[in-house]
C-alpha positions as CSV (number, residue, x, y, z in Angstrom):
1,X,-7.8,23.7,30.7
2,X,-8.0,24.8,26.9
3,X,-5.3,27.2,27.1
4,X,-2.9,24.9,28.5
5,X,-4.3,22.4,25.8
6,X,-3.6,24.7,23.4
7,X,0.2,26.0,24.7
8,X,1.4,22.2,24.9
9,X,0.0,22.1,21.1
10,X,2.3,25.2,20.4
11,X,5.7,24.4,22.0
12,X,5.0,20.8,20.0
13,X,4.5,22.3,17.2
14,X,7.0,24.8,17.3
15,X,9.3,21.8,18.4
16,X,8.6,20.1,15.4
17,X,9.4,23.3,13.7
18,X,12.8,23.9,14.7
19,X,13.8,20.4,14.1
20,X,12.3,20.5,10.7
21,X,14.4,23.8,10.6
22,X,17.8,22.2,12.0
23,X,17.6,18.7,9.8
24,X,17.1,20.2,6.7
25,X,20.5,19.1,4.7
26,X,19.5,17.0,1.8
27,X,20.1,12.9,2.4
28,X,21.0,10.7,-0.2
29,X,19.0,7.5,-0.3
30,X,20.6,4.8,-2.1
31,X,18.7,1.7,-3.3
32,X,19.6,-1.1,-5.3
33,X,20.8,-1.3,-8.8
34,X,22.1,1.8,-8.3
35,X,19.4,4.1,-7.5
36,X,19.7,7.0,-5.3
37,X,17.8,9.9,-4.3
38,X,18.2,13.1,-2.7
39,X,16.3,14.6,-0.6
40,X,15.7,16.7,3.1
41,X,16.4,14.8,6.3
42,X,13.2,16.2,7.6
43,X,10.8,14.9,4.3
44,X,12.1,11.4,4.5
45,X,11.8,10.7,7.7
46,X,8.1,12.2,7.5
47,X,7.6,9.6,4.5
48,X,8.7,7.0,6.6
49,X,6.7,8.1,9.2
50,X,3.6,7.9,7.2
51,X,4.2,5.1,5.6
52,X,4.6,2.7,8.9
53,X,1.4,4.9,10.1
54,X,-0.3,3.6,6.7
55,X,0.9,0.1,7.3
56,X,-0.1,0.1,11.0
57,X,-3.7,1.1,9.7
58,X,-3.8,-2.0,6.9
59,X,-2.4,-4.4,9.8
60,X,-5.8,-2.7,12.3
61,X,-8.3,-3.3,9.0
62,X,-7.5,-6.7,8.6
63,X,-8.8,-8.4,12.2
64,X,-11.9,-5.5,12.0
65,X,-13.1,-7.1,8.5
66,X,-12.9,-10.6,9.9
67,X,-14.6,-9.8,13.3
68,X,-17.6,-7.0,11.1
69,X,-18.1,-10.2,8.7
70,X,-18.3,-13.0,12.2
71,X,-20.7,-10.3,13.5
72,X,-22.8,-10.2,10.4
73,X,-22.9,-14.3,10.3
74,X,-24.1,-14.1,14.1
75,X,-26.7,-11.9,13.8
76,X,-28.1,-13.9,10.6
77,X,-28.0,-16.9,13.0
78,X,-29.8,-15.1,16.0
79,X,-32.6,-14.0,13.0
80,X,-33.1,-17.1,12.0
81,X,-33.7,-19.1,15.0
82,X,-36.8,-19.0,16.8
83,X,-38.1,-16.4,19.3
84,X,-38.1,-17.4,23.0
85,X,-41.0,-18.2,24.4
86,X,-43.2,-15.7,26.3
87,X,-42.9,-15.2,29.9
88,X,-45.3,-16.8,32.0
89,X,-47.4,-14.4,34.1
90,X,-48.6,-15.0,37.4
91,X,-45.6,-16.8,38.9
């Protein structure tokens, strides 16, 4: 099962390669004000790439900090209150 693990991981890879190899003309990106830049097909698309990964992440962080800080709150309510009574034995 590692093997074939390990060939899908190639031909991806080597996928990835030959695009990178076949989109490597330089782009101009134009922004405003008059602003352009030039650079590989293949790098800006990566940068945009990791950028929407990057915002994806932030957008995950936010609702995780809200629920870890609810959680905290809880568990400073359960200390606080007071411990159930012991069972009864003999019932």
């Amino acid at each position: 099962m590692r093997i074939v693990t390990w060939a899908i991981r190639l031909a991806v890879f080597l996928l990835l390669v030959a695009f990178a190899a076949k989109n490597a003309e330089p782009v101009p990106l134009r922004f405003y004000f008059g602003l352009a830049l030039e650079a590989p097909l293949v790098l800006v698309l990566f940068a945009f790439f990791v950028a929407g990964a990057l915002f994806g992440v932030l957008a995950l962080l936010m609702p995780l900090a809200r629920q870890q800080r609810q959680i905290a709150a809880l568990k400073k309510q359960v200390s606080k209150a007071e411990p159930p009574a012991p069972p009864v034995a003999g019932l």
